[in-house]
VOLO-998220 format. One record per residue: residue in one letter; x, y, z of N, C-alpha, C, O, CB in turn. Coordinates in steps of 0.02 Angstrom, whole numbers, plus 50000, padded with zeros to 5 digits. Glycine has a CB too. Layout:
N
AXYZXYZXYZXYZXYZ...
# end
This chain:
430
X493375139946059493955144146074494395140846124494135137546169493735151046099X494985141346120495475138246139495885141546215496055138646267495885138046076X495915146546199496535150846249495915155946264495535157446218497445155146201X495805158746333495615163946351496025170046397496615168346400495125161646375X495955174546422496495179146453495945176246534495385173846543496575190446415X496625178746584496395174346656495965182446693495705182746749497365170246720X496005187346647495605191146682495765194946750495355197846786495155187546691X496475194346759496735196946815496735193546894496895195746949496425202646814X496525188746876496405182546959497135184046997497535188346979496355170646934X497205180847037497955177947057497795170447082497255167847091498375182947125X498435167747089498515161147107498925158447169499305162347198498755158547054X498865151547191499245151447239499875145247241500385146147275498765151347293X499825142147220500135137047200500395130947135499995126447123499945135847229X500805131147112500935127847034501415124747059501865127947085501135132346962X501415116847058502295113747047502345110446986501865108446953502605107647106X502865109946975503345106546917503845101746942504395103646964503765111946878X503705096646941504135092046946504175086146917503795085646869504165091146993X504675078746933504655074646885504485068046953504615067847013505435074746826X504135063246905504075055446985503755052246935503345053646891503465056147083X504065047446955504185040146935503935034746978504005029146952504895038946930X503625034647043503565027047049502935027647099502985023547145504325022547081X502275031947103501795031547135501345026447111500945024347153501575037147140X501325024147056500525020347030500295026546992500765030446987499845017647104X499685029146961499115030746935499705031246854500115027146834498615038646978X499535037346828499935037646768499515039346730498965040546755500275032146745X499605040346647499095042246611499335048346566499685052946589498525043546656X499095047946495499405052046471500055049746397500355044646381499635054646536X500035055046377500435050746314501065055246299501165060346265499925049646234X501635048746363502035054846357502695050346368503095052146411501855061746416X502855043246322503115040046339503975042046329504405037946344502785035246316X504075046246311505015048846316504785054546379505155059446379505525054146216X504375054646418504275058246479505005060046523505315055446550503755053646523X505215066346527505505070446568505665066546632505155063946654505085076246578X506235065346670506435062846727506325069746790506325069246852507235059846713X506275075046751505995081446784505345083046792505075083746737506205086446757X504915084146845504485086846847504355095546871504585098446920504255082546874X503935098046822504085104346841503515109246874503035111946847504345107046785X503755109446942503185112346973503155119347006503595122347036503035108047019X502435121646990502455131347015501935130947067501375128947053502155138646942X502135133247139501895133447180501705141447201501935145647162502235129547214X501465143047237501105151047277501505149247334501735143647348500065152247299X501575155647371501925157747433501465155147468500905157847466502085165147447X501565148647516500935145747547501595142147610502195141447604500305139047482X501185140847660501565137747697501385127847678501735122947692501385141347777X500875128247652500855118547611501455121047573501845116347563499965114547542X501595124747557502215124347495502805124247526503275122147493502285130747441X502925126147589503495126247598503665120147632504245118047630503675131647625X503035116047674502925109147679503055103247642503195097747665502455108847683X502995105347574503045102147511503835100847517504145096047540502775106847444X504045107447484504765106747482505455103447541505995100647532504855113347471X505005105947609505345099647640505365092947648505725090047688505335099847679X504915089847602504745084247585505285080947541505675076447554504135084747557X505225083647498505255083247427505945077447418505845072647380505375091847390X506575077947450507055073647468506785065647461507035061047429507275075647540X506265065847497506175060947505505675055347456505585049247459506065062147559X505495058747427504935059047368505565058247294505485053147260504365068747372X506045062347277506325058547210507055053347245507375050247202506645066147138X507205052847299507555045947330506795040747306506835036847258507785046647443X506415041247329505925036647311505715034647247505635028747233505465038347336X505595040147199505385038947119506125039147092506195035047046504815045747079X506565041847103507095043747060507185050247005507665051546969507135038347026X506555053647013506275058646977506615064847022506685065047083505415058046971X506775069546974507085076046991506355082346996505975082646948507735077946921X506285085547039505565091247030505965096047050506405096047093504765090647080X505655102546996505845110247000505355111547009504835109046989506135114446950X505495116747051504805120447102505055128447078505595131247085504865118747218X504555130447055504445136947031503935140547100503355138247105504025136446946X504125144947141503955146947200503815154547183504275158547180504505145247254X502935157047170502955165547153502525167447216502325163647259502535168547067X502405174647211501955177947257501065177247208501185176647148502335187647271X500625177247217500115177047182499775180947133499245179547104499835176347213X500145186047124500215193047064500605190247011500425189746953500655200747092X501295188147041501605185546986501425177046952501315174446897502315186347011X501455175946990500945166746973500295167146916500175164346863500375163347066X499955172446959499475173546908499575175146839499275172946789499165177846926X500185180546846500385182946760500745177446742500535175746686500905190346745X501305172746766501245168546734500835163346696500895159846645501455167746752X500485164146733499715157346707499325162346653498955160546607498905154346798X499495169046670499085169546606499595171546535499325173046482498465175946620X500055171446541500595169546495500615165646469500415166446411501025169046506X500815159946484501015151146480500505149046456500575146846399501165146546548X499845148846484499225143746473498915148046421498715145046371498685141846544X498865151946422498695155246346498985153746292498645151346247498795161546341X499705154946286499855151346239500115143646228500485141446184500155154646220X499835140846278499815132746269500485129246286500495123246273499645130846190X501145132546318501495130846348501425124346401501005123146445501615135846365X502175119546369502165112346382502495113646445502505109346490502525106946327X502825120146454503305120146520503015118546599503405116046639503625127746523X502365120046617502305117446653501905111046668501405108646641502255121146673X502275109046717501905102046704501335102046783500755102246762502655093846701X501335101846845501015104446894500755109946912501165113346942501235103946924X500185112746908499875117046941499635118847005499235114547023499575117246918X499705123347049499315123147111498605129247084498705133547041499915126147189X498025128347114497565133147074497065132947111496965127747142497365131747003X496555139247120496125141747179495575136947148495685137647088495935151047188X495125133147152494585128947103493985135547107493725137147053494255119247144X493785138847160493345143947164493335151347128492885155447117493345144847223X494015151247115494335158647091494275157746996493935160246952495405159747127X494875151947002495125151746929494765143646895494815141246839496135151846932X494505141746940494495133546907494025132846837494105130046783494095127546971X493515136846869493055135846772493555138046725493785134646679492215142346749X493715144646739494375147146680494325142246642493965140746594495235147946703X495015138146690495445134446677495215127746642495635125946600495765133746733X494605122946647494255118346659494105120846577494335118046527493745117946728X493775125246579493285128646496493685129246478493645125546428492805135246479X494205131546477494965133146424495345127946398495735128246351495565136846461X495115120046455495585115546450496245116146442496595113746397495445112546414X496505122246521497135120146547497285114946577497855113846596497325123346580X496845111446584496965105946660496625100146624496125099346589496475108346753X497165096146651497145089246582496675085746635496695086746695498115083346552X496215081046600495655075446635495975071346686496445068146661495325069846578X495925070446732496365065546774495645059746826495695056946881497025072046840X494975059946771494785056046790494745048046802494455044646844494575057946780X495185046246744495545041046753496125039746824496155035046864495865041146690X496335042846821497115042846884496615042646960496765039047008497805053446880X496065046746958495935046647010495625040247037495705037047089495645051547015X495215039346981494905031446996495165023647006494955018547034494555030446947X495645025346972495985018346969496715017047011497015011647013496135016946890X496915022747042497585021647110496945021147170496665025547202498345031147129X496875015447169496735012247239496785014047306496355016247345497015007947244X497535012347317497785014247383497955022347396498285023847446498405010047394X497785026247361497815031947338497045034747379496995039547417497905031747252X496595030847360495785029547382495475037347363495295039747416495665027047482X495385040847319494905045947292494335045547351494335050047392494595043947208X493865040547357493165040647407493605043347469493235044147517492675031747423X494105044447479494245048047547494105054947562494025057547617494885047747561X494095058247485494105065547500493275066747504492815063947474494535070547434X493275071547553492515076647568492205078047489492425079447434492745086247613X491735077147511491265079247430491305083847414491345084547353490595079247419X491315090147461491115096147417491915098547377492015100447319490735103347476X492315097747424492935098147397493075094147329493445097147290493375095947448X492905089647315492835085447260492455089647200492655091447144492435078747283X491865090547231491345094247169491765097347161492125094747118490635098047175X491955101647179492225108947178492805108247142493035113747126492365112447250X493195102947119493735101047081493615098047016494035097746971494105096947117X492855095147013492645090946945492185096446906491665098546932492155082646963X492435098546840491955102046785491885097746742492305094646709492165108246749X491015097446742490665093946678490865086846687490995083846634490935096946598X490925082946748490745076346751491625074346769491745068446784490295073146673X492205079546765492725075546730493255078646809493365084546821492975078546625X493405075046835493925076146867494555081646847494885080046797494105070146870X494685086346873495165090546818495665095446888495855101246881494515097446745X495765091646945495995092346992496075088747072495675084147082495825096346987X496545090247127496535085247163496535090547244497075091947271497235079447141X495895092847271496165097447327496685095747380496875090147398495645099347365X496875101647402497585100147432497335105747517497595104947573498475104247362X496925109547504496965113547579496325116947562496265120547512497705119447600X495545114647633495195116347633494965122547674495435126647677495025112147632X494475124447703494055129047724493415128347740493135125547693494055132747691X493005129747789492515128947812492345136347855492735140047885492555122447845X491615136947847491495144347880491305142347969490935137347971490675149147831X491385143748006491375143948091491225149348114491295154648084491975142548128X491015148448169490855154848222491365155348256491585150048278490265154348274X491635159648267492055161148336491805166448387491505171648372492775163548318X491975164348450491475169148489492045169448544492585166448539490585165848515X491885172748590491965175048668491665169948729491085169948749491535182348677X492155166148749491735162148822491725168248859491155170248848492205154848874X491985172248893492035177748929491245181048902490705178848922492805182248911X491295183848878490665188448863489965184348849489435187248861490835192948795X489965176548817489365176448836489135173648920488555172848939489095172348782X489685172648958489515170349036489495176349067489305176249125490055165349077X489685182849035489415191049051488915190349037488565190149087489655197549018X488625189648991488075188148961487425186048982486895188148958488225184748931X487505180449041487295174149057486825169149009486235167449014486995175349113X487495167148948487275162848905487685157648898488255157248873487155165448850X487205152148932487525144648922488105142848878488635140248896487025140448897X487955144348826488135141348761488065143348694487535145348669487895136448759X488625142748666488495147748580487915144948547487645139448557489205146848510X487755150748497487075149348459487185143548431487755141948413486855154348404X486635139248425486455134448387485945135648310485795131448267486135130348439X485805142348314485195145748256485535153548258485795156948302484135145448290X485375154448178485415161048191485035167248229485235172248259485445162248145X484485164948216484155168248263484425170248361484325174848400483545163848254X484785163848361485005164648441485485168348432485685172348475485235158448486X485765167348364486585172648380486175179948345486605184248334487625169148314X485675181748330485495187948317485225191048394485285196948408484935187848254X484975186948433484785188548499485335190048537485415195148570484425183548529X485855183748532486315184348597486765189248561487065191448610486735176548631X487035192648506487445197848481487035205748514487275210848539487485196848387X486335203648499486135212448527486145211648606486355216248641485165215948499X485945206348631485975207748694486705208348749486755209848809485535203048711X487195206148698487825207548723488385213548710488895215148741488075202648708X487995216248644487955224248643487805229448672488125234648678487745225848615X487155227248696486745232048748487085231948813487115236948849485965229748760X487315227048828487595224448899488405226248919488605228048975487525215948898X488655225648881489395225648872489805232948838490115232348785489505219348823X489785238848870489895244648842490525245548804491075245048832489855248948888X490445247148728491195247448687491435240348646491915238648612491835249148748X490615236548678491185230448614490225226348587489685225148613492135220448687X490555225848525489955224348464489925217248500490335213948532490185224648360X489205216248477488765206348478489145205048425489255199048432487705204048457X489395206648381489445203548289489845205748249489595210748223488885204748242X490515204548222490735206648155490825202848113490755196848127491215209448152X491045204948032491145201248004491295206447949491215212447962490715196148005X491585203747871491735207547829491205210147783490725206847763492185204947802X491365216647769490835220647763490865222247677490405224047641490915227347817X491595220847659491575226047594491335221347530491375215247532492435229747576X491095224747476490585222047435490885215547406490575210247412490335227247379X491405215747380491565209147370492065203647422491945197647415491865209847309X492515205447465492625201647511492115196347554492235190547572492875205547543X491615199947563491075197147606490595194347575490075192847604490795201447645X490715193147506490165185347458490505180247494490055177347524490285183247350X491095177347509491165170047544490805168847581490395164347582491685168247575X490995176747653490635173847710489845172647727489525169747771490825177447754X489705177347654488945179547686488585173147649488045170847668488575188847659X488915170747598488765163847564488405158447606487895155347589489435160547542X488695157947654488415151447736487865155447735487395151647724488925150747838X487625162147740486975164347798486625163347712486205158947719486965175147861X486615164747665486325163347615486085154347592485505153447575486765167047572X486505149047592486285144247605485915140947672485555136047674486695142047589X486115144947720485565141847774484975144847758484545140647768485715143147854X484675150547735484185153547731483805148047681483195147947687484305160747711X484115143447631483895139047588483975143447513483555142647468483125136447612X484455147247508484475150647448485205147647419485535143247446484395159147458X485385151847352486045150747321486045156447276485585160547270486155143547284X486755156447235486585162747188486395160547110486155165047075487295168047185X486475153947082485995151847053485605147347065485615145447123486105151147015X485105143847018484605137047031485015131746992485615131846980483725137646998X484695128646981484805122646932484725121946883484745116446857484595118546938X484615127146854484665127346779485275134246746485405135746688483765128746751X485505136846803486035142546810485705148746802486045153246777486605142146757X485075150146820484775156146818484815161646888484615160546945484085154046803X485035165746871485045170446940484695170646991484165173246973484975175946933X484655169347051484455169347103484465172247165484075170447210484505166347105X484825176247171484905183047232484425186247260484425187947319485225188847209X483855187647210483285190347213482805184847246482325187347275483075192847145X482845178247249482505173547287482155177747357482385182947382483075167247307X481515173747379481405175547454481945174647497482215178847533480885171747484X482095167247488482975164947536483455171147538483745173147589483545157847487X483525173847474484035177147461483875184147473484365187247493484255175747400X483325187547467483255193047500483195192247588483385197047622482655196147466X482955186747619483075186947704483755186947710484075191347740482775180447751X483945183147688485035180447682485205187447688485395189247744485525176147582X485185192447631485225201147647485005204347709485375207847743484805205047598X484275202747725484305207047774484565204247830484955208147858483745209747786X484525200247851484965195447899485745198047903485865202447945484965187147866X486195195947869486515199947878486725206647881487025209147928486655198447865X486585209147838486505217047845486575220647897486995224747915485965219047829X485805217547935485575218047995485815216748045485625220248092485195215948000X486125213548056486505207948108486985214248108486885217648158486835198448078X487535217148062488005222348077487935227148077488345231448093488405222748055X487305228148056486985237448057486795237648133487025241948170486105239847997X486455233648151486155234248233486445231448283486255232148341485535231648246X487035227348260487345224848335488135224448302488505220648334486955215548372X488425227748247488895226648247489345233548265489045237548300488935223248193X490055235548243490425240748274490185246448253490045247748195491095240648265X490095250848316489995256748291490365261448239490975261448236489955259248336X490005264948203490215268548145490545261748109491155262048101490765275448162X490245256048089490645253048050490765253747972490265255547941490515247848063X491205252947943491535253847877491305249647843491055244847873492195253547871X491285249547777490795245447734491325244647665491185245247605489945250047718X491945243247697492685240347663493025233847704493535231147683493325247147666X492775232147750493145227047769493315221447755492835217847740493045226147802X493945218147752493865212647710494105207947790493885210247843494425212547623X494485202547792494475199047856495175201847913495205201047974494535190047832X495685205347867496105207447905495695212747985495675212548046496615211547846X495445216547931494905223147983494325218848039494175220948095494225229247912X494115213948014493585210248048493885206948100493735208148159493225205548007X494235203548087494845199948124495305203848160495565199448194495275196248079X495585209348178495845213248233495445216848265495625219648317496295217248217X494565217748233494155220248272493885213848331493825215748389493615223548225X493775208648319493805201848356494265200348409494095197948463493925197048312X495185202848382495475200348420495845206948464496335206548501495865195348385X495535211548451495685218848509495145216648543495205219148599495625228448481X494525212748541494155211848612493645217448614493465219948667494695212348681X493375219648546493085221348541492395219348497492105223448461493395224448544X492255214048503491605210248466491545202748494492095199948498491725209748376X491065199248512490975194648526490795186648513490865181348544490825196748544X490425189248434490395185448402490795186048314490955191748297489755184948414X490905181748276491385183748217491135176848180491015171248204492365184848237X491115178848124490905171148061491495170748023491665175847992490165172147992X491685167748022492455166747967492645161147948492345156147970493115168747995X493135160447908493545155147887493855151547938494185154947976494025157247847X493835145147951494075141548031494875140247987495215136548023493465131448071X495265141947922495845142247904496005148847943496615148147942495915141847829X495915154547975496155159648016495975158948066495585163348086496055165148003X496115154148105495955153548189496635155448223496705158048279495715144848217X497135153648176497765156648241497905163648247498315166148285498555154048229X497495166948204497505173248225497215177348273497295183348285497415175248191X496685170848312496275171748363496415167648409496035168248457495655171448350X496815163648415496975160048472497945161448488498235159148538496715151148454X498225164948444498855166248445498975169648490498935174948460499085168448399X499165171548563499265175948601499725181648590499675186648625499385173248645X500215180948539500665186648506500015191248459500125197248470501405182448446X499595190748426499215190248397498515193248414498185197148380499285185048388X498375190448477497715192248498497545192748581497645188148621497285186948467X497265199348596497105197648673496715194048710496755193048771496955201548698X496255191448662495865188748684496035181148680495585177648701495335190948659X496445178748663496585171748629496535167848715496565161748712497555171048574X496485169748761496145163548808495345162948817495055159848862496435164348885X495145165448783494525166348791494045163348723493435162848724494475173848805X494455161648671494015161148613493985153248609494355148648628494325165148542X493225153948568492805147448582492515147848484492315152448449491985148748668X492585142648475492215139448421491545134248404491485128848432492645136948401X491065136748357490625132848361490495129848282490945130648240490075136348396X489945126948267489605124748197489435130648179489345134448226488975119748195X489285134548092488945138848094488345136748119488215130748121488945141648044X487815142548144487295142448161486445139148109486375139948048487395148948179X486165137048136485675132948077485255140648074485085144648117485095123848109X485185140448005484305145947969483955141747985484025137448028484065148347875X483275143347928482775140647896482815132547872482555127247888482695144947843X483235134547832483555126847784483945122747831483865116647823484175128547710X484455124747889484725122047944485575126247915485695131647887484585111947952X486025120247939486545125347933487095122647895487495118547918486785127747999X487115125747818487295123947764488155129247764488205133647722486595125447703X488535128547796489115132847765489445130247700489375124447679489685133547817X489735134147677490395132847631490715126347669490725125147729490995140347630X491015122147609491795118147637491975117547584491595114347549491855110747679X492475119547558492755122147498493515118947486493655116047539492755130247504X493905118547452494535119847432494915123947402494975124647341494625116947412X495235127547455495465134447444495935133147378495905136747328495875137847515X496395127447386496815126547336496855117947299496695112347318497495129147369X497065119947257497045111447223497715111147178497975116247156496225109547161X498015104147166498275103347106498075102847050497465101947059498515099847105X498175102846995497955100446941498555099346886499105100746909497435104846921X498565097846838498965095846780499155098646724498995095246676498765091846760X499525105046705499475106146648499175101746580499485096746561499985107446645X498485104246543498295100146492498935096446428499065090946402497755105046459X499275105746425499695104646344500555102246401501085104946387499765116246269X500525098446444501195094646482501385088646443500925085046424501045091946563X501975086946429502215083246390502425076946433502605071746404502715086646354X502395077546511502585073246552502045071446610502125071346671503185075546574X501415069846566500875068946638501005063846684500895064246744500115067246620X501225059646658501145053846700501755053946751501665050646802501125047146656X502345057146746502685058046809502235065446848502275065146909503635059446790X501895070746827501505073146844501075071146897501005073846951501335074046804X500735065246870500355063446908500555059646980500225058847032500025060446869X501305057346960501545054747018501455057147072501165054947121502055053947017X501905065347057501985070547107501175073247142501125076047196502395077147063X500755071847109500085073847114499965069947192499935071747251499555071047042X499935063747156499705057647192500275055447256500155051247298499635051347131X500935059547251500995059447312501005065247376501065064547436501445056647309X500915070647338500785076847361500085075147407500035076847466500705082347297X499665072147378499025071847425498665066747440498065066347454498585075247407X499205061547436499125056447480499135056147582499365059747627499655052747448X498755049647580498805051347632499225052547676498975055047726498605049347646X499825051947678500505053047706500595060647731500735062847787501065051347649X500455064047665500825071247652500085072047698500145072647759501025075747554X499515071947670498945075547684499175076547747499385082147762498245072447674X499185069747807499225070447868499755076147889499725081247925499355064047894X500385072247838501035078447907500585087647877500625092847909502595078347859X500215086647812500235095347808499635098947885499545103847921499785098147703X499415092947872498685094047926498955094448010498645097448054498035085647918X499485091548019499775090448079500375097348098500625099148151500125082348072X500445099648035500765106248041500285112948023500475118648007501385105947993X499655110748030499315114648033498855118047967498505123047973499695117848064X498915115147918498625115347844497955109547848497905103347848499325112647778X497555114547851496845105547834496715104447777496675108047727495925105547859X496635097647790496505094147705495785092447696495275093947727496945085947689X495885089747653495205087247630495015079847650494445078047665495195087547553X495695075247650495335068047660495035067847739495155071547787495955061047646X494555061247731493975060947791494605057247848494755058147907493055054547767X494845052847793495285050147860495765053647911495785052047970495725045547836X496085058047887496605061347917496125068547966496415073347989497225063947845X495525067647971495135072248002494875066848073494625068748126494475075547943X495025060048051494595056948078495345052148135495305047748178494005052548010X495725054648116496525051448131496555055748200496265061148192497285053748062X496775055148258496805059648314497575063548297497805069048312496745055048395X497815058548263498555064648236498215070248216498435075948223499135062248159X497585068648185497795075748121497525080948149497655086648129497445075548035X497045079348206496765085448238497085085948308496865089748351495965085248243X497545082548315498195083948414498235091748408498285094648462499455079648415X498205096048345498555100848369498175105248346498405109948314499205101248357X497535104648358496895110248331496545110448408496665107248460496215106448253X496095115448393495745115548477495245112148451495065112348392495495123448526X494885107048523494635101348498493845103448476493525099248445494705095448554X493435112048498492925113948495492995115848418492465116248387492755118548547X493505116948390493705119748346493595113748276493485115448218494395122348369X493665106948299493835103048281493075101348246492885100548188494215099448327X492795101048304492035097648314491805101948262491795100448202491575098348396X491665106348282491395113548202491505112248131491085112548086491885121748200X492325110248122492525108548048492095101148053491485101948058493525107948030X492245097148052491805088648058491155090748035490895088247984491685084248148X490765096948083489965097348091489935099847997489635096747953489595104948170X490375106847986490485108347925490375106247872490095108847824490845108847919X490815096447883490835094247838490305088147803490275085547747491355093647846X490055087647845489255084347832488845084247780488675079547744488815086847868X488635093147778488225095647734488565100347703488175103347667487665097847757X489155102747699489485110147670489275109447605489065104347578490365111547675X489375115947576489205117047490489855117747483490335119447517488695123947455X489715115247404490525115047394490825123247342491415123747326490705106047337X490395127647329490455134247333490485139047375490095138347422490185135647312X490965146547377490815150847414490675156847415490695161347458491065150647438X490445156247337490465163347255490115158747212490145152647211491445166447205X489675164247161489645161947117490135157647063490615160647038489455165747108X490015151447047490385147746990490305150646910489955148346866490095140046991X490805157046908490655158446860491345160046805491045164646777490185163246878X491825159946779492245163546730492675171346774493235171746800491645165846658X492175176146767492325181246796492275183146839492055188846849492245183946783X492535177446903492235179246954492255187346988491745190746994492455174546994X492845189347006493155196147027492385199947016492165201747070493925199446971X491895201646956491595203146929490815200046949490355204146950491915202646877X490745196246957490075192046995490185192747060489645192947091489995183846981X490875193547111490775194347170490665202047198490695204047256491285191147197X490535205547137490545213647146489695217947138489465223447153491135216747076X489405210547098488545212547073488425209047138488245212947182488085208646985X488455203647152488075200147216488095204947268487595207247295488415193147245X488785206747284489005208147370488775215347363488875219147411489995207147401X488415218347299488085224847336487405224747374487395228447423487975230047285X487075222747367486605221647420486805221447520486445223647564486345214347392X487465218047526487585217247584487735223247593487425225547641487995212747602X488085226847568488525235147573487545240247585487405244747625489215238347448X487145237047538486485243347544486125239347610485795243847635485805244347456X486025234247643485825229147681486195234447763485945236447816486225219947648X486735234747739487195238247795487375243847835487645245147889487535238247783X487015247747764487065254247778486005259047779485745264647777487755257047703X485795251847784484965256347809484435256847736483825256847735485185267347841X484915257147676484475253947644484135249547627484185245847676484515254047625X483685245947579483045241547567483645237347525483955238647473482195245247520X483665230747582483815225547549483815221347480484225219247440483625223647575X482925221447493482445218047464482535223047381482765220947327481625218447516X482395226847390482735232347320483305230847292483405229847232482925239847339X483685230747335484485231147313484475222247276484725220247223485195232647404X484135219247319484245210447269483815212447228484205211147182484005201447304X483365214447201483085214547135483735218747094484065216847045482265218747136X483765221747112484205228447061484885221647056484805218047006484525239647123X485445219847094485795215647087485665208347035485995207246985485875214847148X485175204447059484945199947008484765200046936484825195346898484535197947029X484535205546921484275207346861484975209546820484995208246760483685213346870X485585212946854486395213846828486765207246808487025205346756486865217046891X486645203046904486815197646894486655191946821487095188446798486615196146949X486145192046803485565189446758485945191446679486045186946638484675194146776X486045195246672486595196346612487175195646621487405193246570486635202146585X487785196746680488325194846669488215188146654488595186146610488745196346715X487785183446677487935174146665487565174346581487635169746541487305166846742X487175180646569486905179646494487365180246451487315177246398486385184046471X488045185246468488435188746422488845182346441489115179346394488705197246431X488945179846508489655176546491489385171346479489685168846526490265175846541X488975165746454488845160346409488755160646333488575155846300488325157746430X488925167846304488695166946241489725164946213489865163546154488115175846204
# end
């Protein structure tokens, strides 16, 4: 089968444009378009992009249209267009975690394992692995990440030297200790938040599930939630916000709620995306922002496995009539040039170098810094199940955390979940 429906996702980024003189190329598209045509998401890399862009067809000679939507509408376009096999766009921007199998199994997104391998100075071995995995289905390159993510602690220097604690956890276990004991101590403000509601909180709770040494499948794609790993991963968290997190807490939160409960100065410790730190160090923003401190996530069992992901990627329209100026724009979009200025304005990338460049981190806090690096070591390059439907797999998993949260049996709730889980991957492979 050829065309599938996108299932209601949204998206964040698509360009269209035309370039002419990077190197890679590829593609059979030799009366190729002097236009490239590109659809981007309301992103601030996008608006980075476009101030670029001047300088980029002075250079190729290539003209690029930038198709600029909100992610409701992006989405309905993509599921418009790529359904029915539309040549119009030629650039994609696309979530690899959200939409990428879709897209990959549908063969929207043309192979660009060639392009990647053979532009040199371009150097592919630069980008982080997991970000990479996380862009290649079935062996084949079929995207290029453009803006990553990594899960971090953020905490309170203030409250743990209330506290009298040296130094942020290094184990979870220390941050399950030092969260209750700074609860008990500190009247009106939680050891711990984090997002609570059933599907928002599969990313985050994803890290405490790989450190435990679990995942949500094995290696042969069989359900796994129900694992020992994966039932402690439940109560662990669960636990962690049932007993030391906000009182009367809500079991809807997604990071907006978690994140103003953090930055009203009321919680001390917080697990999140280190892509929302200026919302905690922003002083318009947050009261606490002289006070906040960043660490590595904390090591489990297995040690300390977070997410490092790529929130967004390019990729190529498959049915594009103009890949190879496509690919131009690709290849200079996330080269190292761009990577740096996006990273230096505050967008992190994926390549090692520009992490490893003191430009690219001058304008990050440097504890902050150290955490993403530690991140990127060992990160998984998932933060959800890899599945088609996701919306739908992040809704069977993340109930357990919601029964984990509210005093029910964990350990129950992952059997009952896995065994659901266990047929959606049965129904969606046939």
């Amino acid at each position: 089968m050829r065309r599938r429906s996108i299932f209601g996702t949204s998206l964040a980024v698509v360009a269209t444009m035309g370039l002419a003189a990077c190197g890679g190329g590829g593609g059979d598209d030799s009366g190729a378009s002097k236009t490239v045509r590109v659809t981007l998401a309301n992103h601030v890399w996008t608006e980075n992009i476009k101030a670029a862009l001047p300088e980029f067809e002075k250079q190729t000679g290539l003209k690029v249209e930038i198709t600029q939507l909100g992610e409701d509408q992006l989405s309905d376009q993509y599921n418009v267009k790529l359904n029915a096999g539309s040549s119009d766009l030629d650039v994609m921007m696309y979530r690899p975690l959200q939409e990428g199998k879709l897209f990959a199994k549908n063969k929207y997104l043309a192979d660009l394992s060639d392009q990647v391998k053979s532009t040199k100075d371009w150097d592919y071995s630069d980008f982080q692995s997991g970000p990479v995995e996380a862009t290649t289905y079935e062996g084949k390159s079929v995207g290029v990440p453009i803006i990553t993510e990594q899960e971090v602690l953020y905490y309170r220097k203030d409250l743990l030297a209330k506290a009298g604690l040296s130094a942020a956890p290094k184990t979870l276990d220390e941050l399950k200790t030092a969260a209750a004991k700074i609860k008990a101590s500190v009247p009106g403000t939680a050891g711990f938040v984090a997002r609570t509601g059933k599907s928002p909180a599969v990313t985050q709770f994803s890290s405490f599930l790989y450190s435990f040494g679990g995942d949500f499948v094995d290696g042969s794609g069989k359900a796994t939630v129900n694992s020992d790993a994966a039932k402690q991963a439940y109560a662990f968290y669960g636990g962690l916000i049932k007993d030391s997190g906000p009182a009367n807490v809500s079991t809807d939160m997604s990071w907006p709620e978690a994140m103003a409960i953090f930055t009203q100065g009321k919680a001390a410790f917080y697990t999140e995306a280190n892509s929302l730190y200026k919302n905690a160090t922003d002083p318009a923003k947050s009261k606490v922002s002289d006070t906040v401190g960043f660490a590595p996530f904390p090591a489990g069992p297995a040690g300390s496995k977070p997410y490092n992901i790529p929130s967004w990627a390019l990729g190529i329209n498959d049915a594009s009539k103009n890949k190879s100026n496509a690919w131009k724009f690709v290849e200079w979009a996330t080269g190292k040039e761009q990577t740096l200025a996006q990273q230096k304005a505050g967008v992190p990338g994926a390549r090692t170098s520009v992490w490893a460049n003191p430009e690219g981190t001058a304008n990050y806090p440097k504890d902050l810094v150290e955490a993403i690096n530690a991140s990127t070591q060992g990160g998984v390059a998932h933060d959800r199940p890899v599945v088609v439907k996701v919306g739908q797999a992040r809704e069977l998993v993340g109930q357990p955390i919601v029964d984990a949260i509210t005093g029910k049996d964990p350990a129950a709730a992952a059997d009952t979940a896995n065994e659901a889980f266990q047929k959606f991957l049965d129904d969606e492979a046939k």
